[in-house]
C-alpha positions in Angstrom: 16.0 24.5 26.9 19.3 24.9 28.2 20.8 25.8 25.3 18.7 28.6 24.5 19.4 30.2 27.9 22.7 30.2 27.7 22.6 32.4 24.4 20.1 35.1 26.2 21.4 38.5 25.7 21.9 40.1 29.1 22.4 43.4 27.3 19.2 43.3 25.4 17.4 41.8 28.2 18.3 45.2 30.4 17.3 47.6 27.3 13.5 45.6 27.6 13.5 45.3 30.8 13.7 49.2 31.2 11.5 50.0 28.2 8.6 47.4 28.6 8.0 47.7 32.2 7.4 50.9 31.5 5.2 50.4 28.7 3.3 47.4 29.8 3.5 48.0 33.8 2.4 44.7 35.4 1.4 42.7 32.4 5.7 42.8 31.6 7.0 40.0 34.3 4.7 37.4 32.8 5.3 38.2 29.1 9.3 38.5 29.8 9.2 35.3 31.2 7.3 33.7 27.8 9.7 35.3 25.7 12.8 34.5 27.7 12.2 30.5 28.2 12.1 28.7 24.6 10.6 26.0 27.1 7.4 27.8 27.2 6.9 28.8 23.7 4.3 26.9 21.4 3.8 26.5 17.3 1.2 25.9 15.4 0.7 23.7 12.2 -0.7 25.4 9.2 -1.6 22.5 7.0 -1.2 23.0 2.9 -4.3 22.6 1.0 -3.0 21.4 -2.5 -2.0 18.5 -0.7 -4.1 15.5 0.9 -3.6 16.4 4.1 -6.4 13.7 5.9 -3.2 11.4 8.2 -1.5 14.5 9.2 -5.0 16.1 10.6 -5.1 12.7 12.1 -1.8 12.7 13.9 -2.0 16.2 15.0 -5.3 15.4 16.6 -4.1 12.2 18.7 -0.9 14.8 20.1 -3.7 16.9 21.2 -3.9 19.5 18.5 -7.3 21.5 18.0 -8.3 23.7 14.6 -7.6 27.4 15.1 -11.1 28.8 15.0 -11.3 32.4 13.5 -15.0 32.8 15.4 -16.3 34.2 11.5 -14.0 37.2 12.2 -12.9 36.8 8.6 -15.1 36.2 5.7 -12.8 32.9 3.9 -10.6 32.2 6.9 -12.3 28.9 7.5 -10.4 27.7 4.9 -7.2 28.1 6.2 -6.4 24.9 8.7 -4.1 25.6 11.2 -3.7 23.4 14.1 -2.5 24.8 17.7 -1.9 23.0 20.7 -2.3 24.3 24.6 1.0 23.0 25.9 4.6 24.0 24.5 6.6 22.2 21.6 7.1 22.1 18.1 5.8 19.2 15.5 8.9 18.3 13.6 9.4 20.4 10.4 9.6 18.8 7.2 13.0 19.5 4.5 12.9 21.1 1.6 13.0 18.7 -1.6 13.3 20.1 -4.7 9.9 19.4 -6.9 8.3 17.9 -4.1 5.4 19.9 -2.2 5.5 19.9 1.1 2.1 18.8 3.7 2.0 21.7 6.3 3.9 25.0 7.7 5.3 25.7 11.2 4.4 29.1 12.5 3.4 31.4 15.5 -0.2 31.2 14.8 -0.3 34.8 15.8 1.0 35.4 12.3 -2.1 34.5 10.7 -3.5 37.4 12.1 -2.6 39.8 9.4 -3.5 37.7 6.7 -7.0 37.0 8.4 -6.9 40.7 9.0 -6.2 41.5 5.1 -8.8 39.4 4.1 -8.3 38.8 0.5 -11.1 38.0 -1.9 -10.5 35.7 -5.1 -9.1 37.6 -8.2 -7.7 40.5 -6.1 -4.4 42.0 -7.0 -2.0 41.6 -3.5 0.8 43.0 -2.6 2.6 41.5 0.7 5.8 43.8 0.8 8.3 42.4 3.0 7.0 38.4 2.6 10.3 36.2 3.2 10.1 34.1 4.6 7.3 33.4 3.1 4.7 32.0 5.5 2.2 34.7 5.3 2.4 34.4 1.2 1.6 30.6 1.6 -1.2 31.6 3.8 -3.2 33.9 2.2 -3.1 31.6 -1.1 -4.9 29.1 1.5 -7.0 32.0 2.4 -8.2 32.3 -1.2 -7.2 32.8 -4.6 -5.9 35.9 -5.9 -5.7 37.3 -9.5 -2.1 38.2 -8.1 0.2 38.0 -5.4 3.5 40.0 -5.7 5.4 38.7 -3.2 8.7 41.4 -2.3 11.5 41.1 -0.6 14.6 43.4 -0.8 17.0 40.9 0.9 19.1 38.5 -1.3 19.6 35.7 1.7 16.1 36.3 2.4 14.3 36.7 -1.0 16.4 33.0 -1.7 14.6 31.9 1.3 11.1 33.1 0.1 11.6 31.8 -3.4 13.0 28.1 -1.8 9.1 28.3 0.4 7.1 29.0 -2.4 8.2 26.5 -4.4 8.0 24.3 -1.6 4.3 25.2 -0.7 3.1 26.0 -4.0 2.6 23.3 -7.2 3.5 24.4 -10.6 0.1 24.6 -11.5 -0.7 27.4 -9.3 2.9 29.9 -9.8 1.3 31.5 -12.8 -0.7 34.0 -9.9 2.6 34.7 -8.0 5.2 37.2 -9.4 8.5 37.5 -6.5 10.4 40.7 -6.5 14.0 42.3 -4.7 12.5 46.0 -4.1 13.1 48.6 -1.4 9.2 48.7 -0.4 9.4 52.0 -0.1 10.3 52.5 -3.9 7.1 50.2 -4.4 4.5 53.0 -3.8 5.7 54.8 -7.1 6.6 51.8 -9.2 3.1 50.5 -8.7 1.0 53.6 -8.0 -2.8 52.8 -7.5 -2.1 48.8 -8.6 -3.2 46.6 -5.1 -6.0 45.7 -4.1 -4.5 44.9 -0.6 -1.5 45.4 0.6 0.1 43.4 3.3 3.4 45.1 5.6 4.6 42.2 8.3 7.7 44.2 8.8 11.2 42.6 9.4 12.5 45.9 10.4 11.1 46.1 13.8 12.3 45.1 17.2 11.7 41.8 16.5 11.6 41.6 20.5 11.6 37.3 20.9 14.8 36.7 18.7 16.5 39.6 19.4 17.1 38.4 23.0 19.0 35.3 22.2 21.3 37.1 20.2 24.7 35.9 20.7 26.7 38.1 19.8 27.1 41.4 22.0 28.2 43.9 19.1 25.6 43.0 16.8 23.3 43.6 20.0 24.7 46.6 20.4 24.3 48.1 16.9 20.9 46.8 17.0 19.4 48.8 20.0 21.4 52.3 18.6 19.6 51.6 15.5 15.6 50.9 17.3 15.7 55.1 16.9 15.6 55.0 13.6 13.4 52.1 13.0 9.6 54.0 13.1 11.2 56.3 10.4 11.8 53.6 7.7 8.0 51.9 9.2 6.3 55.1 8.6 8.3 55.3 4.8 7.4 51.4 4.0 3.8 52.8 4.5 3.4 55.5 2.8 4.8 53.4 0.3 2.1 51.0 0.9 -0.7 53.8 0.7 0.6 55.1 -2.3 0.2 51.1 -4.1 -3.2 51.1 -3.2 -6.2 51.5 -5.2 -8.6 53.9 -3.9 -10.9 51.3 -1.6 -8.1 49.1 -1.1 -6.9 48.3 2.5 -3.8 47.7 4.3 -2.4 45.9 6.8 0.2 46.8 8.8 2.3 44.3 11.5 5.3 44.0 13.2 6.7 41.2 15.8 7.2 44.1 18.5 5.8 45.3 22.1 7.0 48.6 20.7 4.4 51.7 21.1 6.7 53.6 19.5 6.9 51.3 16.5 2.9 50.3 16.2 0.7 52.7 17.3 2.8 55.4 17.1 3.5 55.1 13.5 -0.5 55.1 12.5 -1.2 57.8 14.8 1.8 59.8 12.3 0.5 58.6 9.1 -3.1 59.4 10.2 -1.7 63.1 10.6 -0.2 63.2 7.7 -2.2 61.0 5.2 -5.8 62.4 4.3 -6.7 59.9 2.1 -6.6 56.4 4.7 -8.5 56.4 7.7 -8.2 52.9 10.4 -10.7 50.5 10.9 -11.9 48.9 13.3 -10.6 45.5 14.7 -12.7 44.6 17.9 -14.7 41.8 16.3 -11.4 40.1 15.5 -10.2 40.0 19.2 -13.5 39.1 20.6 -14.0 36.1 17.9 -10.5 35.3 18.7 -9.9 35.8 23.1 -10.0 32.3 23.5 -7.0 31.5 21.9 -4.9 35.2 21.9 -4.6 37.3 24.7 -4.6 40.8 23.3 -3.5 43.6 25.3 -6.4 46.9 26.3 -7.0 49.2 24.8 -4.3 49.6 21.6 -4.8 53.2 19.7 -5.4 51.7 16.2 -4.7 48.2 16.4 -4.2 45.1 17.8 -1.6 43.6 20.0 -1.5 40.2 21.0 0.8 39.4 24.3 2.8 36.3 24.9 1.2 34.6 28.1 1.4 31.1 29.5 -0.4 28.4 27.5 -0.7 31.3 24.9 2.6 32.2 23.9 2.0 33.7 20.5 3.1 36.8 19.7 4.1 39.8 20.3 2.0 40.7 17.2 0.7 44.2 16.4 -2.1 44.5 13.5 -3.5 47.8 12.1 -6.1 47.7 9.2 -6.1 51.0 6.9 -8.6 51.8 3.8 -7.9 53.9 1.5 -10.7 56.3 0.6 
């Protein structure tokens, strides 16, 4: 744990400090205090079902792990098994072997959320739009089985890293229903007008508020919070985009990693003004299927936004759910 603290950004610890306690009033000392302690945070195990998974369910139950139940908030979501554990640590990670498939995923299991959220049916076309590094693509193909997913990611380091987890998550067998592209996602919208299904936006261009306060380097930092401004602008362009690859009937999802008002809420409430043809749905089922293991903040215009607390640390995670009519 020591090592983590010693890389915490006192600059953008100040810039959150100022803006959350604001924002979030008395519910900020205990989430700043998840986010800035490594020592508290927890992980989940999402296990991979093209493998034979029986000894490592085993195992994770005799350290205490329990089955993420999605309280039938989700029509298929039973099918994805993610273990979670109440107490901090992280089950050891397994390498990347070349032609070898790998048992299980580490993640924030607040990142199933959005694909629980999309809720994909079998044969649908899928878009996830920014999906390195790729957990949320190896998820919703647990979820179910799509006629496509079009996984996208505009970042060469990155889209090198999705491509590396696919193949590591996903056997031969199965690659003919993924296609990978390098895109800006907001060209995608007129490349593939009227061609999803669902379309999924976990966005790596947000605040990214638990990494970006270990940041070790104080320039980059600085850069960083000059450029938050702009941040809702390129949101609100990635989802237009998104609206515009839809088929009329299709939904969206829409997620970032961020406490940020200004880039969740904020950025449906501006595409709700603008946009005629998507209107929000409703997510209250989810959090009340799903309190017992999430603690989601009141009353979120549009959305939900889970909030990092002791013995739940996942998250921050904000989900919005459009249709297109």
């Amino acid at each position: 744990m020591g090592r983590f603290r010693k890389h915490l950004c006192r600059l953008v610890l100040d810039y959150v400090d100022q803006r959350y306690s604001k924002e979030l009033g008395d519910h900020w000392p205990t989430i700043r205090e998840v986010l800035t302690d490594p020592g508290l945070w927890q992980y989940a195990v999402l296990l991979n079902n093209y493998q034979n998974t029986v000894e490592t369910e085993k195992h994770l139950l005799t350290l205490g792990y329990h089955i993420l139940s999605n309280g039938n908030c989700s029509n298929n979501g039973e099918q994805i098994k993610c273990y979670i554990n109440g107490k901090p640590g992280k089950f050891p990670s397994q390498r990347h072997q070349t032609g070898k498939i790998k048992d299980y995923y580490i993640l924030s299991a607040s990142s199933l959320l959005p694909v629980l959220t999309l809720d994909v049916k079998d044969g649908e076309m899928v878009l996830d739009m920014c999906a390195a590094p790729g957990g949320k693509s190896v998820a919703i193909l647990q979820y179910a089985s799509p006629g496509l997913l079009h996984c996208n990611e505009p970042d060469a380091h990155r889209s090198m890293w999705l491509r590396k987890t696919l193949e590591s998550f996903v056997p031969p067998s199965h690659m003919n229903v993924l296609s990978t592209s390098q895109l800006d996602g907001r060209l995608i919208g007129k490349l593939y007008a009227s061609s999803y299904d669902k379309v999924g936006i976990v966005l790596p261009y947000c605040s990214n508020d638990r990494s970006s306060l270990f940041s070790s380097d104080v320039e980059s930092a600085k850069s960083r919070i000059s450029q938050k401004k702009s941040l809702p602008i390129i949101q609100t362009e990635l989802l237009r985009s998104a609206i515009n690859a839809l088929r009329p009937g299709g939904t969206l999802v829409y997620s970032t990693c961020t406490l940020s008002k200004a880039e969740n809420s904020d950025v449906i409430s501006n595409i709700l003004n603008f946009c005629s043809d998507v209107t929000p749905l409703d997510l209250s089922h989810m959090a009340n299927a799903l309190s017992h293991e999430f603690r989601f903040a009141e009353q979120v215009p549009h959305g939900l936004l889970v909030l990092p607390d002791k013995g739940k640390s996942w998250g921050p995670m904000f989900v919005s759910k459009l249709i297109k009519k």
